[in-house]
C-alpha positions as CSV (number, residue, x, y, z in Angstrom):
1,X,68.7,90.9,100.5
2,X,70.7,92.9,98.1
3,X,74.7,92.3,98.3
4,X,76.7,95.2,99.0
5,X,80.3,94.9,97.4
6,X,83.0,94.3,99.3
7,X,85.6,96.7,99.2
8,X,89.1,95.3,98.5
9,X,91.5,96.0,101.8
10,X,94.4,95.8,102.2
11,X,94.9,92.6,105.2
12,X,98.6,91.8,105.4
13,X,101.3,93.8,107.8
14,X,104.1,93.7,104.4
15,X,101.3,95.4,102.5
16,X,100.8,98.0,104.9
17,X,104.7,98.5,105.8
18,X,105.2,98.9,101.9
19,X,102.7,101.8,101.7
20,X,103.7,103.5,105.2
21,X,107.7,103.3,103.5
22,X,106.9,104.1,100.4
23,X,104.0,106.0,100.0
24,X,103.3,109.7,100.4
25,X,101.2,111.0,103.2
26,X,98.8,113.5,103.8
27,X,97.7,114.5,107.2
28,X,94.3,115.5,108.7
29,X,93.0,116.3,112.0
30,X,91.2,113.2,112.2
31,X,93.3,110.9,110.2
32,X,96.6,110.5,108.3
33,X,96.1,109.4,104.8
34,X,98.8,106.9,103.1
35,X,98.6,106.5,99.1
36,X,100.9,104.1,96.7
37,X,100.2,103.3,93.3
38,X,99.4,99.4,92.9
39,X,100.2,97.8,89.9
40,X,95.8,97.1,89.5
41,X,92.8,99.3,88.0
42,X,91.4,99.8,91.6
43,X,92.2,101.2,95.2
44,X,92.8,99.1,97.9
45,X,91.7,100.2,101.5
46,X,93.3,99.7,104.9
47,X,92.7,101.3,108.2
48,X,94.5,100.9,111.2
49,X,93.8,102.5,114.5
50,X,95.8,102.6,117.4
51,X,95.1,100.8,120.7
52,X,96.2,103.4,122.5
53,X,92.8,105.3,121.4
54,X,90.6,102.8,123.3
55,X,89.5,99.2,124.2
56,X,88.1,97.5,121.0
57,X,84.3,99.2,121.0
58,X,86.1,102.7,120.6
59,X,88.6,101.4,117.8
60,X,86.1,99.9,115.9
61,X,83.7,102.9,115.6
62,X,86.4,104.8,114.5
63,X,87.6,102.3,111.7
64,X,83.8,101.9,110.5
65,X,83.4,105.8,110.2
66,X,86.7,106.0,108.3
67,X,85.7,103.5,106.0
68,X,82.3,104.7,105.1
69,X,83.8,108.1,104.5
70,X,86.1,106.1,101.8
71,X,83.5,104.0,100.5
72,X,81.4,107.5,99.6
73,X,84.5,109.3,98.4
74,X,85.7,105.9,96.0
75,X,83.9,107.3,93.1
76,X,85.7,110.3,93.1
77,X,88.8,109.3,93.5
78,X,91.7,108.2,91.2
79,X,91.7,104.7,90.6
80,X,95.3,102.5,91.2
81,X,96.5,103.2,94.5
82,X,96.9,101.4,97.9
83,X,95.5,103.6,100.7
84,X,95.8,103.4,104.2
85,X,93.8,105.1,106.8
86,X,95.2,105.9,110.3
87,X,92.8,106.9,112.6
88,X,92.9,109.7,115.2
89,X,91.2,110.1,118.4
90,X,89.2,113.0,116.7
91,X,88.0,111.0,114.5
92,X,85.6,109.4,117.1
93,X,83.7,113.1,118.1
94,X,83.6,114.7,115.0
95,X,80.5,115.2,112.3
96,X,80.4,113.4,109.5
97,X,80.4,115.9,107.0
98,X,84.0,117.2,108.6
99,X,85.5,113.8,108.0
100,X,84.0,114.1,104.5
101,X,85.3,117.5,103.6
102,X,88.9,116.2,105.5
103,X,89.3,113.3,104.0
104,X,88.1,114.9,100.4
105,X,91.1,118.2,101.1
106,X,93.7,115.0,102.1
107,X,93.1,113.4,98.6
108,X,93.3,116.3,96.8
109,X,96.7,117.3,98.2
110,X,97.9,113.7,97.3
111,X,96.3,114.1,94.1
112,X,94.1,110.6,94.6
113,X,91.1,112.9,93.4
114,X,89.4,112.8,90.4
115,X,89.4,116.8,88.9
């Protein structure tokens, strides 16, 4: 079976208060994007989804379809920066592609994408 790799993530709560404080943000229907430079040559991924969205089976769906999104996206993106995903109820409902083309028109604004 053929290894996918891992994406590195961001696990710890300091991490993620660091980027939430002192990060800039970009906001989506579906999702609010937080990016920080890190001091490395790659991104670093986190997403968080409130429990006020749904019991576990919800949440998780959500967070899988966020990261997937990023995962496609990564080679487009500038390389260097912590970036936290918040997920949003829409989220859950909404076609693929319009997460792609969201999540795509949130990097640009931060300028995380490659021109």
């Amino acid at each position: 079976m053929a290894s996918m790799k891992k994406a590195t993530t961001l696990k710890l709560n300091y991490e993620f208060r660091r980027v939430y404080s002192k990060g800039s943000s970009g906001v989506s229907p579906f999702f609010v994007v937080y990016a920080r430079p890190n001091r490395s040559c790659r991104n670093r991924l986190g997403v968080t989804v409130s429990t006020k969205l749904g019991k576990a089976v919800v949440r998780n769906r959500i967070r899988r379809r966020l990261r997937e999104v990023y995962r496609l996206a990564q080679g487009s993106m500038k390389q260097g920066y912590d970036v936290v995903l918040v997920g949003r109820r829409r989220a859950l409902a909404a076609p693929y592609s319009e997460l792609e083309r969201a999540f795509r028109r949130t990097c640009e604004t931060l300028e995380l994408w490659e021109p």
